[in-house]
SEMIFI-897023 format. One record per residue (C-alpha): residue number from 1; residue in three letters; z, x, y. Coordinates in steps of 0.1 Angstrom, whole numbers. Layout:
% SEMIFI-897023
n = NUM | res = Ala | pz = Z | px = X | py = Y
...
END
This chain:
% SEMIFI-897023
n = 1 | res = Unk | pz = -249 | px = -3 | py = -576
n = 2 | res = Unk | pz = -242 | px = -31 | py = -600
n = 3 | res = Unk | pz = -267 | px = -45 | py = -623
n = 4 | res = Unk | pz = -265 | px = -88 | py = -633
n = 5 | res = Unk | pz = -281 | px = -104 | py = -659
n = 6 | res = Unk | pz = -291 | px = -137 | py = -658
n = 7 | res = Unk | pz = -317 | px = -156 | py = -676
n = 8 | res = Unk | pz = -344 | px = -137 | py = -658
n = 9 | res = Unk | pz = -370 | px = -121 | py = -671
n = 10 | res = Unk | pz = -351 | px = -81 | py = -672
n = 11 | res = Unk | pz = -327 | px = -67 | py = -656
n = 12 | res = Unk | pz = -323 | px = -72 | py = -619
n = 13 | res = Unk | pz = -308 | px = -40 | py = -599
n = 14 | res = Unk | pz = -285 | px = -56 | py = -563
n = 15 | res = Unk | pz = -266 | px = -35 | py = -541
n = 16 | res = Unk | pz = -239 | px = -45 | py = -530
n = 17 | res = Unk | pz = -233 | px = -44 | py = -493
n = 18 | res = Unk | pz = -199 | px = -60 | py = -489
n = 19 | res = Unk | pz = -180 | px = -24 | py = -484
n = 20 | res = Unk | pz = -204 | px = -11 | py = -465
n = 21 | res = Unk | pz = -201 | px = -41 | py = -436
n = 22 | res = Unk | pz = -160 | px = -34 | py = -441
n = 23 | res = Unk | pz = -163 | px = -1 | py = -433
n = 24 | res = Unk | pz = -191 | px = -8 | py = -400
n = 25 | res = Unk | pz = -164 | px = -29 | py = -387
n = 26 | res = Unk | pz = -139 | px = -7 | py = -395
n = 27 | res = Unk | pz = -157 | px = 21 | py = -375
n = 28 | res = Unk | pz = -163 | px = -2 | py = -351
n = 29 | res = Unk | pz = -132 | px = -11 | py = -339
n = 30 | res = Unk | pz = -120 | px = 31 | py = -342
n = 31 | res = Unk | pz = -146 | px = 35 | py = -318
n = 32 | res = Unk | pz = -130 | px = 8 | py = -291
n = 33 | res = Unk | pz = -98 | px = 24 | py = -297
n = 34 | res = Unk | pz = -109 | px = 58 | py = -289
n = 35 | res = Unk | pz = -130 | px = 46 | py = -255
n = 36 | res = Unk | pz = -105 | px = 51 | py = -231
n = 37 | res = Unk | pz = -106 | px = 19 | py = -206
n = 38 | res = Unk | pz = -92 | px = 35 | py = -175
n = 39 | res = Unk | pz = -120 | px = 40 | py = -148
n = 40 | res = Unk | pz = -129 | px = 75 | py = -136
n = 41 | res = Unk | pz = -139 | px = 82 | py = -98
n = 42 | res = Unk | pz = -125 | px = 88 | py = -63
n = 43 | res = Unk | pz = -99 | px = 82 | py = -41
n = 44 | res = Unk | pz = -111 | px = 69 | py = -11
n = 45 | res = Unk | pz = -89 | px = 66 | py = 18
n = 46 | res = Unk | pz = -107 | px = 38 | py = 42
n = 47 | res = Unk | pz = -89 | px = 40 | py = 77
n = 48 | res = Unk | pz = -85 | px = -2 | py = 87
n = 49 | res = Unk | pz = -97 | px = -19 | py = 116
n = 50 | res = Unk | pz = -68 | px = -29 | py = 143
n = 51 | res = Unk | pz = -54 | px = -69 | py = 132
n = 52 | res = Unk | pz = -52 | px = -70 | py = 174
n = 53 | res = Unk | pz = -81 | px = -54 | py = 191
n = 54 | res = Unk | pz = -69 | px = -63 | py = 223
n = 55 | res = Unk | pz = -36 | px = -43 | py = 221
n = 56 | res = Unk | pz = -38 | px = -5 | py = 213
n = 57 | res = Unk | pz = -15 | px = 10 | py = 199
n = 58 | res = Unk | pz = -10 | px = 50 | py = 202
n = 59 | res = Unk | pz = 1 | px = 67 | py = 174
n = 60 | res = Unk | pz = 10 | px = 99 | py = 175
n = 61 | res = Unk | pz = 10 | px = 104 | py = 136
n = 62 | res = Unk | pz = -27 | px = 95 | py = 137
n = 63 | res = Unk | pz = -49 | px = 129 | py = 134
n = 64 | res = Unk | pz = -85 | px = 127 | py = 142
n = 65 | res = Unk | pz = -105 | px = 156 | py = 142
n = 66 | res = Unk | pz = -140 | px = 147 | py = 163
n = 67 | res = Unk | pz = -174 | px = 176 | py = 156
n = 68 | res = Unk | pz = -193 | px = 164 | py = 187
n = 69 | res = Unk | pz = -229 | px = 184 | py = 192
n = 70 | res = Unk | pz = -261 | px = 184 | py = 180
n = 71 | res = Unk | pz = -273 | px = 201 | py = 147
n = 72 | res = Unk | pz = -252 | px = 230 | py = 140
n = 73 | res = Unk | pz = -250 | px = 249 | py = 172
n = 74 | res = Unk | pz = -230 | px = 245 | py = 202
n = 75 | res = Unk | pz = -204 | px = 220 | py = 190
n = 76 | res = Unk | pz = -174 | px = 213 | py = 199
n = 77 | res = Unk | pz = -142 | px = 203 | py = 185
n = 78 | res = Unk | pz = -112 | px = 179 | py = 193
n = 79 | res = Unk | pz = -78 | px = 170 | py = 182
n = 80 | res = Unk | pz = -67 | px = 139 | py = 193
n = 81 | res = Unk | pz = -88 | px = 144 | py = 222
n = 82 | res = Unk | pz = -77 | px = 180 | py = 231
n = 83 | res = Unk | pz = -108 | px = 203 | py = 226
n = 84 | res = Unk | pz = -101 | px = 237 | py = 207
n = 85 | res = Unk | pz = -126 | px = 266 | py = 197
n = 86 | res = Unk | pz = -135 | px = 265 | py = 161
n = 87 | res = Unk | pz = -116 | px = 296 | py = 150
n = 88 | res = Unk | pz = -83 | px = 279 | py = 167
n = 89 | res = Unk | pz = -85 | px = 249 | py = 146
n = 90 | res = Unk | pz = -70 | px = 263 | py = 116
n = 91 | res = Unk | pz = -38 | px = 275 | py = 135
n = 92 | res = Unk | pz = -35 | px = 240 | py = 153
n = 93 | res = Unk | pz = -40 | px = 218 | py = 119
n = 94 | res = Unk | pz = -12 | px = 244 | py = 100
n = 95 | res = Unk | pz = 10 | px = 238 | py = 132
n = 96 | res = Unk | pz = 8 | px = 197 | py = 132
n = 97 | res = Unk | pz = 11 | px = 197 | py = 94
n = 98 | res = Unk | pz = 39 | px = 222 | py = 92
n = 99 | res = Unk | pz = 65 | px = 198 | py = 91
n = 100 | res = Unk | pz = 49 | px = 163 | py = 81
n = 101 | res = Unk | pz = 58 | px = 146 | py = 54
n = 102 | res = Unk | pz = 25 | px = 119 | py = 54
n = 103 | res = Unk | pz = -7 | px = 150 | py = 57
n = 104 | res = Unk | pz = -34 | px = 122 | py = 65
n = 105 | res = Unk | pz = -64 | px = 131 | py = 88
n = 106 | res = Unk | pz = -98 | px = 116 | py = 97
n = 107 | res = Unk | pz = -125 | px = 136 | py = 104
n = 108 | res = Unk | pz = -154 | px = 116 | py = 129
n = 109 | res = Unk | pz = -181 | px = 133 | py = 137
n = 110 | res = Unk | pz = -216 | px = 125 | py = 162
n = 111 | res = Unk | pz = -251 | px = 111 | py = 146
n = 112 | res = Unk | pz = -266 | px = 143 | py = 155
n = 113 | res = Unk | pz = -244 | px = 164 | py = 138
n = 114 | res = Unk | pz = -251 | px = 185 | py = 102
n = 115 | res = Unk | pz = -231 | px = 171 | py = 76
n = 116 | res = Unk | pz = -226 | px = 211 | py = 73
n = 117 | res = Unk | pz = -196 | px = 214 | py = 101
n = 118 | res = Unk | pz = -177 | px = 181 | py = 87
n = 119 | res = Unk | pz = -178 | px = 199 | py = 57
n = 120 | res = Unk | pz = -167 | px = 231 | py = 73
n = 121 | res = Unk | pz = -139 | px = 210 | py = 91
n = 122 | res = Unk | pz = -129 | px = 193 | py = 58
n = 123 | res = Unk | pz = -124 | px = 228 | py = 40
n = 124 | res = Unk | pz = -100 | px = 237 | py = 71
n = 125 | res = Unk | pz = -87 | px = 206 | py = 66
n = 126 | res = Unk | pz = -77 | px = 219 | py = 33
n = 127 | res = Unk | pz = -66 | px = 251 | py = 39
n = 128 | res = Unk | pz = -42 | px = 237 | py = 63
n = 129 | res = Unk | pz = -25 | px = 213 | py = 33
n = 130 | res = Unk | pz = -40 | px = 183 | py = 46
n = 131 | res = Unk | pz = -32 | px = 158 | py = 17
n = 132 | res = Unk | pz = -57 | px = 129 | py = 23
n = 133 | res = Unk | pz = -89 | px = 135 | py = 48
n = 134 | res = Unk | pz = -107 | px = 104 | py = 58
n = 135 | res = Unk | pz = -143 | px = 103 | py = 73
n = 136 | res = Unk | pz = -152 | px = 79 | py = 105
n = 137 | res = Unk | pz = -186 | px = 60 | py = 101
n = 138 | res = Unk | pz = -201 | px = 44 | py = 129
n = 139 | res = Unk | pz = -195 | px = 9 | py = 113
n = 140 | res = Unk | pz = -153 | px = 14 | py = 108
n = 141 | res = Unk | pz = -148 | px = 37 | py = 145
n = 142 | res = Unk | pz = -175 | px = 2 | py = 163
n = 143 | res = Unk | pz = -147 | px = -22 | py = 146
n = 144 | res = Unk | pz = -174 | px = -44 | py = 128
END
């Protein structure tokens, strides 16, 4: 606190706020520094729509795993359109996967079904060492 005397009156009591706006923008620009810039979230892996819809290509590489059914009971599972049992579909996603380098699969399921078995799918998925696992919407599988 310093103290000036003038040709007032008395003595005059100022504080002096010069080091305390040095350190506010010192603190200031810490605190940008320490915010780290890089953004935090998801990967998504969006499968793409066909450049030619008129020629279709088959790819063998492609995996799609289809839940078709209603709710949760009595559904039915396919692999590239060969249907399997649910308790087989570990052994046949371990079996494709054993010897791939690129472990991508898309999981496309019916409106009616529970989002319970694509989830139960995804954690075979998993278990299998399926890398990336994409999921079908109405909109992408239509072609917009």
């Amino acid at each position: 606190m310093a103290m000036t005397t003038g040709s007032g009156a008395g003595a005059m009591g100022e504080i002096n706020v010069t080091p305390m706006i040095d350190i506010l923008l010192v603190l200031l620009i810490i605190f940008m520094v320490i915010v780290p810039v890089t953004p935090k979230g998801l990967d998504a892996l969006v499968p793409q729509p066909p450049k030619n819809p008129q020629k279709e290509i088959q790819n063998d590489r492609t995996i799609v795993v289809q839940v078709l059914g209603k709710g949760a009971t009595n559904l039915t599972y396919k692999i590239n359109e060969n249907e399997y049992q649910h308790r087989d579909l570990l052994t046949k996603l371990t079996e494709i996967y054993a010897n791939r380098a690129e472990r991508v699969m898309f999981v496309k399921g019916d409106d009616d079904v529970n989002f319970a078995a694509i989830a139960d799918v995804i954690d075979i998925a998993k278990a299998a060492n399926v890398d990336h696992i994409g999921i079908m919407t109405p909109k992408i599988m239509q072609g917009q």
